[in-house]
N, C-alpha and C positions, 0 to 999 in steps of 0.2 A: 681424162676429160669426160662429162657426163653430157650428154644432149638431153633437152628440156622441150618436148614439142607442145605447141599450143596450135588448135586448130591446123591455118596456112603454117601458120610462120614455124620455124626453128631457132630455138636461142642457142647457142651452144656458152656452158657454162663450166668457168675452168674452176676446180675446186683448192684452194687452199686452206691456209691454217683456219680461215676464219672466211664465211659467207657473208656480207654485207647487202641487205637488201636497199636500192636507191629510191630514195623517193624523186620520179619524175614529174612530180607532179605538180601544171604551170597554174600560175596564181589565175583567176579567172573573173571575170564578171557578168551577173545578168543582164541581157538590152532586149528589151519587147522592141520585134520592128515587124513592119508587114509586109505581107508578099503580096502579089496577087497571087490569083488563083492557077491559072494558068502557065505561072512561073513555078511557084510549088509544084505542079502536077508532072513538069517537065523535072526537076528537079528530081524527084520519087521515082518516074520512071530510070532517069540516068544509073541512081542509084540500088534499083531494084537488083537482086541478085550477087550484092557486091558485100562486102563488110565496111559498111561506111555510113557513118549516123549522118542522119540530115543536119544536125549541126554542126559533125565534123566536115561534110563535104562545104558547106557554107563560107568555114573559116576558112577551107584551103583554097579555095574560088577566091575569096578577101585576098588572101596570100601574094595566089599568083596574080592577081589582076593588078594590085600596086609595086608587084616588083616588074613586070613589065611595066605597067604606068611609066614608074621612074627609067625604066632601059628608052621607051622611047621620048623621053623627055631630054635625055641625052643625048641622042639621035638630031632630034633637031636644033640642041646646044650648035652641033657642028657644020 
């Protein structure tokens, strides 16, 4: 087995007959939207120091905010 270090992470990659590179890579779209300022700014700090683009942390904020959404919309179903 070969280890593949990138920066943080570690991949460990198991070699056989044949190496298949995956493309993970998700279909995507552009949306102009605005922040305030003061939302951005808090935004930049959270992620300052981290490996985490301001758009990835956006979409994962998106993420997690609608899959609680729906936990607690279920919540009150009961």
């Amino acid at each position: 087995m070969h280890t593949l270090r990138i920066k943080r992470n570690t991949i460990n990659i198991e070699v056989d007959a044949m190496f298949k590179i995956k493309d993970d890579k998700i279909e995507t779209e552009n949306k102009t939207i605005r922040f305030p300022l003061p939302l951005i700014n808090k935004i930049e700090e959270a992620i300052r120091g981290k490996n985490v683009t301001f758009s990835k942390f956006v979409i994962q904020a998106c993420e997690y905010a609608l899959e609680n959404m729906n936990d607690k919309s279920k919540d009150n179903e009961k």
